[in-house]
Backbone as numpy.savetxt, mean C-alpha at the origin, in Angstrom:
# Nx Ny Nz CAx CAy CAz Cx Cy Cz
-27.84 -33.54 -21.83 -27.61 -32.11 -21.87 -26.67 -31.72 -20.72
-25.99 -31.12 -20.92 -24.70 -30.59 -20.17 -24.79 -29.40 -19.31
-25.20 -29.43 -18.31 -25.60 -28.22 -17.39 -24.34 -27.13 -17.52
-24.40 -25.99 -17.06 -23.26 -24.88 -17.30 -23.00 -25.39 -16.26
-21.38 -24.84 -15.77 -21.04 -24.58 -14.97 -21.25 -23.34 -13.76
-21.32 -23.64 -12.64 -21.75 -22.58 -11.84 -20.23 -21.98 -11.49
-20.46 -20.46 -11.16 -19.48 -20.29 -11.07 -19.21 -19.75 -9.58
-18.08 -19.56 -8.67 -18.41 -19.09 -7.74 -17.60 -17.97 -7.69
-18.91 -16.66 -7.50 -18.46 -15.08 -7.36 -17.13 -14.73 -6.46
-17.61 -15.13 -5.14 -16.75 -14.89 -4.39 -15.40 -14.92 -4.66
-15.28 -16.39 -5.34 -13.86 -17.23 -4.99 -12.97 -16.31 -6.89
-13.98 -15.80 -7.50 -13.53 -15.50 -8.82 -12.74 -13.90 -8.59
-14.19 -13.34 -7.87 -13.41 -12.12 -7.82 -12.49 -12.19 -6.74
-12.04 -12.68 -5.91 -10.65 -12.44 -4.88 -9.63 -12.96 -6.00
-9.87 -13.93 -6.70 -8.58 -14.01 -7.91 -8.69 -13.23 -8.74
-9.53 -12.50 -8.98 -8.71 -11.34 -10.25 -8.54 -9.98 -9.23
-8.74 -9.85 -7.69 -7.95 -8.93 -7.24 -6.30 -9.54 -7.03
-6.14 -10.81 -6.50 -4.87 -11.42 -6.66 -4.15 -11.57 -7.37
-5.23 -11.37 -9.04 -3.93 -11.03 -10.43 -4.05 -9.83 -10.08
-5.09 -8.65 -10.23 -4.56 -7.54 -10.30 -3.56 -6.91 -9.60
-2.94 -7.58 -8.20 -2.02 -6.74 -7.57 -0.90 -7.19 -8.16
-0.62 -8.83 -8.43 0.57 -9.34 -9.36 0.93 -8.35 -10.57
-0.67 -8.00 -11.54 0.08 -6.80 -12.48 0.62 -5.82 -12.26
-0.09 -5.07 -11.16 -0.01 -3.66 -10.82 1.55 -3.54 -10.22
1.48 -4.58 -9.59 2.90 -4.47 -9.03 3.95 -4.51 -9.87
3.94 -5.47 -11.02 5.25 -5.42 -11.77 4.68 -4.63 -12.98
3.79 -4.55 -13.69 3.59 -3.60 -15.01 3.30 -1.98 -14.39
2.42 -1.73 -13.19 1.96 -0.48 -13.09 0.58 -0.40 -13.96
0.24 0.72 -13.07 -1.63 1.22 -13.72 -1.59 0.87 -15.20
-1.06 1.91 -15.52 -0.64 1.80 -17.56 0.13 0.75 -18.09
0.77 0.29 -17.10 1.55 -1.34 -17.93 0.67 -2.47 -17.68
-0.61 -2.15 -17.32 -1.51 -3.24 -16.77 -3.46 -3.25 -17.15
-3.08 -4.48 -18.27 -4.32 -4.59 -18.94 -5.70 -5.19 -18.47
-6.98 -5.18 -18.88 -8.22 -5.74 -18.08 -8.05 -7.04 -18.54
-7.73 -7.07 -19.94 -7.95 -8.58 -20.61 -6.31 -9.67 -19.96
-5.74 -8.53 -19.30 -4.45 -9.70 -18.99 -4.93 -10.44 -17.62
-5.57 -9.38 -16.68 -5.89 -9.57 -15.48 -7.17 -10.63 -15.87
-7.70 -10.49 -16.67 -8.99 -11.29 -17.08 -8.18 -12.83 -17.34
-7.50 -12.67 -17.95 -6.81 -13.90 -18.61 -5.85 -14.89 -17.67
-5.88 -13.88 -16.93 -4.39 -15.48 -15.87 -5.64 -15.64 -14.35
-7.09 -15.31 -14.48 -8.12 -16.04 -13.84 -8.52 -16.65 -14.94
-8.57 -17.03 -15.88 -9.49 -17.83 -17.30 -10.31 -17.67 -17.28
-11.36 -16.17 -17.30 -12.40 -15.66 -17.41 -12.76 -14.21 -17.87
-13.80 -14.07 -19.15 -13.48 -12.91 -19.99 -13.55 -11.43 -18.95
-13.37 -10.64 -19.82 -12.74 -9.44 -19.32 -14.04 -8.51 -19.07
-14.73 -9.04 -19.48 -16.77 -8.65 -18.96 -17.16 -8.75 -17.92
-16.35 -9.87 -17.13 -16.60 -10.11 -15.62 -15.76 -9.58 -14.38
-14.76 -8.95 -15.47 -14.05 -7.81 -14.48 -15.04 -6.36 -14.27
-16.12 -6.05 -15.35 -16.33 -4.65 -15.61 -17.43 -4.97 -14.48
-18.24 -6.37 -14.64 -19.37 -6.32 -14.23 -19.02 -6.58 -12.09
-17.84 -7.46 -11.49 -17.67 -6.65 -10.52 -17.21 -5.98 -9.79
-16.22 -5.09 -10.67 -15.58 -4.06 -10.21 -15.96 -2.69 -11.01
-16.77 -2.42 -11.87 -17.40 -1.13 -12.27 -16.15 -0.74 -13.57
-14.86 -0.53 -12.80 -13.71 -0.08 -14.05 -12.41 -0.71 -13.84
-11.73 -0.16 -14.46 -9.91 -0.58 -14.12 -9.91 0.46 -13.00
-10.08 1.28 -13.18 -9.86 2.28 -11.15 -10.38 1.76 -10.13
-11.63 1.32 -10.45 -12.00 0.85 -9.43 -11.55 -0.50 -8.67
-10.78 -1.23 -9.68 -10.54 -2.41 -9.22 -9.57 -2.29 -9.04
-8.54 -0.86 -9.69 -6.94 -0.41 -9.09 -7.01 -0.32 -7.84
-8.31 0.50 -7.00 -8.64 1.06 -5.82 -8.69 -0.25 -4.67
-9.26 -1.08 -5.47 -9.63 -2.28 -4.18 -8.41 -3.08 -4.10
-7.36 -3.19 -5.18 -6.97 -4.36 -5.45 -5.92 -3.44 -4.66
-5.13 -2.50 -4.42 -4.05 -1.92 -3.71 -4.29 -1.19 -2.25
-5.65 -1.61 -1.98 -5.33 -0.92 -0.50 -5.59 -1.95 0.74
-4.68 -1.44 1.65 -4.65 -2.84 2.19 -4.87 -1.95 3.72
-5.36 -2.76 4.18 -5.36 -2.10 5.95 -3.71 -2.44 6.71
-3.64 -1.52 7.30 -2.47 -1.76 8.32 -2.33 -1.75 9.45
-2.25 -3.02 9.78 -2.26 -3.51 11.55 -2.13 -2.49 12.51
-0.62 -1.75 12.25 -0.14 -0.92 12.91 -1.31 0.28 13.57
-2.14 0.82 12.73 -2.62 1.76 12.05 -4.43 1.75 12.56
-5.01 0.62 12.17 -6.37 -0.01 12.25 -6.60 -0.11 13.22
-7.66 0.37 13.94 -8.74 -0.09 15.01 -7.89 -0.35 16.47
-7.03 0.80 16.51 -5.97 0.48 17.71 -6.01 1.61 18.49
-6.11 1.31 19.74 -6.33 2.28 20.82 -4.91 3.06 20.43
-4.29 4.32 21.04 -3.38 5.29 20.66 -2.71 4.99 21.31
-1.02 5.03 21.02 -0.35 4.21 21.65 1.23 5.30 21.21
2.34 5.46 21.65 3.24 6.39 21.45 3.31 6.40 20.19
3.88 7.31 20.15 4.66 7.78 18.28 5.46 6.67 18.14
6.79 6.66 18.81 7.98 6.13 18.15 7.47 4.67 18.41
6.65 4.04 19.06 6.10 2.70 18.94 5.37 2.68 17.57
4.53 3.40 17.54 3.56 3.24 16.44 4.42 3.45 14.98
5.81 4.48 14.70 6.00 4.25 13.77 7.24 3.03 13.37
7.46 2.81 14.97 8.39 1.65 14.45 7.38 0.06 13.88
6.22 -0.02 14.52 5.38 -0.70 13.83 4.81 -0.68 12.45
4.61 0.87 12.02 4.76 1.08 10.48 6.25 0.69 9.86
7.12 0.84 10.21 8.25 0.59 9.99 8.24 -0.90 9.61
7.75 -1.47 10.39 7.91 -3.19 10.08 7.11 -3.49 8.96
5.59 -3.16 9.10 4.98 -3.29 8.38 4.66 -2.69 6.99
5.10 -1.70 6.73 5.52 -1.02 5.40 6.57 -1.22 4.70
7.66 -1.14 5.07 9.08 -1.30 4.75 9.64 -2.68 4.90
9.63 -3.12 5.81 9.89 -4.65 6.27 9.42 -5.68 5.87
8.17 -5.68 5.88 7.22 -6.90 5.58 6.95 -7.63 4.36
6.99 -8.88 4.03 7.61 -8.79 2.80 5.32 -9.05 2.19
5.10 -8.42 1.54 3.56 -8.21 0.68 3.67 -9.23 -0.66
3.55 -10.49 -0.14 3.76 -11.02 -1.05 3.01 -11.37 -2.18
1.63 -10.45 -2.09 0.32 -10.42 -3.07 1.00 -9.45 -3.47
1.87 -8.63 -3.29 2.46 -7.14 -4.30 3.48 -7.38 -4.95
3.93 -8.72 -4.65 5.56 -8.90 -5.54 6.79 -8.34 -4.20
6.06 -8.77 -3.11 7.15 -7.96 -2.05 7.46 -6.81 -1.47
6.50 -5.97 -1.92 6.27 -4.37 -1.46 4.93 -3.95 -1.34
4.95 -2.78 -0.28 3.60 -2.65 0.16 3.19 -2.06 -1.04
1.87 -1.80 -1.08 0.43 -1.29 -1.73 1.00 -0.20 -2.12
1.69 0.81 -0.56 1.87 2.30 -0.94 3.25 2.68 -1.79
4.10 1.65 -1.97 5.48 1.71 -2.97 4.29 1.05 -4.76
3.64 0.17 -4.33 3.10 0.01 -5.44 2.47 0.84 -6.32
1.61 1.52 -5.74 0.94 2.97 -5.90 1.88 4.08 -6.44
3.29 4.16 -5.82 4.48 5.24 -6.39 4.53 5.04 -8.00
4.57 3.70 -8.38 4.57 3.15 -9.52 3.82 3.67 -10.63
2.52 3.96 -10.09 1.36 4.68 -11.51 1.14 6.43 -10.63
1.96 6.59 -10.01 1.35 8.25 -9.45 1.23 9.15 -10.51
1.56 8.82 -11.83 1.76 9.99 -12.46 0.26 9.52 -13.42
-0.45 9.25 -12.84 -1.85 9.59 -13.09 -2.73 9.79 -11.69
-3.77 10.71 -12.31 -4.16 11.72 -11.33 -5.17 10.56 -10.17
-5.74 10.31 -10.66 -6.50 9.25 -10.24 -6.11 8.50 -8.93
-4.56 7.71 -9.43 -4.34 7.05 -8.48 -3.67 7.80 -7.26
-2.72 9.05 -8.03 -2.47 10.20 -6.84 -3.31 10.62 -5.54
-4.44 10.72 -6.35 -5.72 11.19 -5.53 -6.15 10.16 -4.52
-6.07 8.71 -4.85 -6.05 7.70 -3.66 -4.89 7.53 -2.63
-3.89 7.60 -3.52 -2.17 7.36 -2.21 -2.46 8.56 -1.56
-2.82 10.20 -2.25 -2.93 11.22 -1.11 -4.23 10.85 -0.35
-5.53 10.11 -0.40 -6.44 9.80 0.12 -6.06 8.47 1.33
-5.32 7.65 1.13 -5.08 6.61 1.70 -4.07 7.26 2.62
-2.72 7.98 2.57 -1.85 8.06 3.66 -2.04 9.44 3.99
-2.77 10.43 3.86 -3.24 11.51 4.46 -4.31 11.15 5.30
-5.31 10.85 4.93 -6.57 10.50 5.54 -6.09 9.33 6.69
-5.53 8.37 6.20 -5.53 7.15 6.79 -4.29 7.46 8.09
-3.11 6.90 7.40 -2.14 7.19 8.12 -1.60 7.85 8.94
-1.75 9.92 8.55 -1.19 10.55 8.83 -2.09 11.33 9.57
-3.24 11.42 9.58 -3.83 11.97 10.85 -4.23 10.81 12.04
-3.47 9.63 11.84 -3.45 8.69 13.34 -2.30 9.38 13.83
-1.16 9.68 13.25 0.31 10.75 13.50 -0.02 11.74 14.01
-0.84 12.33 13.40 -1.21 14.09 13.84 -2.35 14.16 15.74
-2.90 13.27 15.47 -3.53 13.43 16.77 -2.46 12.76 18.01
-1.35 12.18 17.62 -0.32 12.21 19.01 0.42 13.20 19.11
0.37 14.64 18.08 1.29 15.40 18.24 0.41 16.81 19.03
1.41 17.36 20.13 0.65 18.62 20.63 1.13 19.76 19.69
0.38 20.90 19.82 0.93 22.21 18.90 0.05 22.34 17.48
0.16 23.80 17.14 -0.33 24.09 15.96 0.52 23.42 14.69
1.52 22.80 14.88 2.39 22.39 13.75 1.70 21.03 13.82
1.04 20.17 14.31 0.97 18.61 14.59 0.84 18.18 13.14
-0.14 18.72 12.39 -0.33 17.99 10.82 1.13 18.09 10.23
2.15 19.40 10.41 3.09 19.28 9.24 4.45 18.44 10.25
4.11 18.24 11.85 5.21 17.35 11.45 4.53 15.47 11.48
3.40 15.25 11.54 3.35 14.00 10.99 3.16 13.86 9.60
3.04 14.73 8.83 3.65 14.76 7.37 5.00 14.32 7.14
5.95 15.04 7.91 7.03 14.58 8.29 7.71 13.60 8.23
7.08 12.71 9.49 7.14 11.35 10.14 6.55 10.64 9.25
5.57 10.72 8.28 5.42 10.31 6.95 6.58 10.38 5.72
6.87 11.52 5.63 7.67 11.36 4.20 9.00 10.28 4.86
8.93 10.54 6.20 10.36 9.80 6.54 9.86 8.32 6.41
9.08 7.83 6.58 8.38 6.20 6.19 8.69 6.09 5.21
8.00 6.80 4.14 7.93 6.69 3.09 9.07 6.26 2.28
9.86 7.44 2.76 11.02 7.72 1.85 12.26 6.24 2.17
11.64 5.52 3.18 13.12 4.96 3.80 12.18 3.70 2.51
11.13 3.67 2.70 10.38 2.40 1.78 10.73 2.77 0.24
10.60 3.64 -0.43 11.43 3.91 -1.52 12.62 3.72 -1.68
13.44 4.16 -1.09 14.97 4.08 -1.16 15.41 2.58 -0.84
14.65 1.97 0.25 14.94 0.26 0.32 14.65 -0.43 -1.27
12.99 -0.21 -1.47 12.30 -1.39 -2.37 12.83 -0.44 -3.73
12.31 0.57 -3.99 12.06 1.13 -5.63 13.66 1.97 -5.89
14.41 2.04 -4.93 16.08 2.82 -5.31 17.27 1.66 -5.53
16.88 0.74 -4.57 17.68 -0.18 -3.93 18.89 0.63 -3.25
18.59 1.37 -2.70 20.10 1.93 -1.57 20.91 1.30 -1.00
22.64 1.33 -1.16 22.96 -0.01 -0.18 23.20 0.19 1.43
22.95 0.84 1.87 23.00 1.18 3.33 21.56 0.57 3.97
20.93 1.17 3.24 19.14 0.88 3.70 18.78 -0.79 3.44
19.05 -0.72 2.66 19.16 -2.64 1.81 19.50 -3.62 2.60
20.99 -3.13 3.11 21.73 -4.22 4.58 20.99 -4.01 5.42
20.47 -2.83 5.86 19.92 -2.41 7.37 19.20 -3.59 7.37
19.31 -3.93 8.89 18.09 -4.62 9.70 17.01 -3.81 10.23
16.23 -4.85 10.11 14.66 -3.93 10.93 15.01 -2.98 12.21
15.92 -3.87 13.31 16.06 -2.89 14.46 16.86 -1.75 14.40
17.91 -2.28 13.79 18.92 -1.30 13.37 17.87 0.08 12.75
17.46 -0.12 11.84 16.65 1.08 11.30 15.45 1.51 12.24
15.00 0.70 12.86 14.10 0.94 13.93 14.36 2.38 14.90
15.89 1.81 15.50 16.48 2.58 16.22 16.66 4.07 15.85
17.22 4.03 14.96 17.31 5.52 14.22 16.15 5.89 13.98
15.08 5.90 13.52 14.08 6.35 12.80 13.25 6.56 14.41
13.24 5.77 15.41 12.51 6.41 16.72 13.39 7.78 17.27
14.65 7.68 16.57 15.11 9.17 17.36 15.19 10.23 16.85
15.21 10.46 15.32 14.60 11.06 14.41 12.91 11.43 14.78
12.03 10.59 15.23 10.62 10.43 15.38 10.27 11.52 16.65
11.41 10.96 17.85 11.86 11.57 19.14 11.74 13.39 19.12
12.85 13.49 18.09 12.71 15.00 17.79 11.97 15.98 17.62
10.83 14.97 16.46 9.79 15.79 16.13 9.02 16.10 17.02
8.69 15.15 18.01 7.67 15.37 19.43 7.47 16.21 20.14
């Protein structure tokens, strides 16, 4: 008699978060199925529901990623801290995402509410009030909003526009500018 195979939880579910960011990244929320993500781990699509609850929920785990820059770090200047987002957002190559961070991945399905509600949960909550508490003044939230869309936007226009100015740039090169831009807001 042929004993089953045991299976191991752990090692199963970190591979179907490792397919799911491979889908998410190149199909998007809606271009990206349970039974596909089920299928390139070789295990039915029952054992996605049973440990991740839904497709959101496992959208939720499988795209958010902590950021060095960002995490568990004593407070440290602006234009340091966002040239470190800078590296690490824009720069870095995410190679569980297909080469782009979580939060360009996320741009990808925004036009459902759901995942909106996490990218505004993840870089409001997360990101942008580590920004807001280095800024003095009643304006501090709207200009590290700011100093956000300007992240943001340089990570779009690199990965999801392909811009050719931004594209050539080097890390320092863009570094440079974006701390004096950063400079201003202060």
């Amino acid at each position: 008699m042929t004993q089953p195979r045991r299976r191991d939880k752990a090692a199963t579910r970190s591979a179907l978060l490792d397919a799911a960011r491979r889908r998410f990244a190149q199909h998007g929320y809606d271009g990206t199925g349970v039974r596909d993500i089920a299928g390139d781990v070789g295990v039915d699509s029952a054992l996605v529901f049973r440990y991740f609850g839904s497709k959101e929920q496992l959208y939720a785990q499988a795209v958010h990623a902590e950021i060095p820059a960002v995490a568990g770090e004593a407070p440290r200047p602006l234009t340091e801290l966002t040239g470190a987002l800078l590296h690490d957002v824009v720069f870095a190559d995410w190679e569980q995402f297909g080469g782009e961070h979580p939060l360009l991945v996320m741009l990808r399905s925004s036009g459902r509410a759901a995942v909106r509600d996490h990218l505004r949960e993840q870089i409001c909550e997360g990101y942008l009030r580590s920004f807001a508490d280095r800024f003095d003044g009643d304006d501090a939230e709207l200009r590290a909003e700011l100093v956000g869309a300007l992240l943001l936007g340089i990570g779009v226009m690199r990965s999801l526009v392909g811009s050719p100015a931004l594209g050539a740039a080097g890390f320092e090169a863009t570094r440079e500018q974006v701390a004096r831009m950063v400079t201003a807001l202060s």
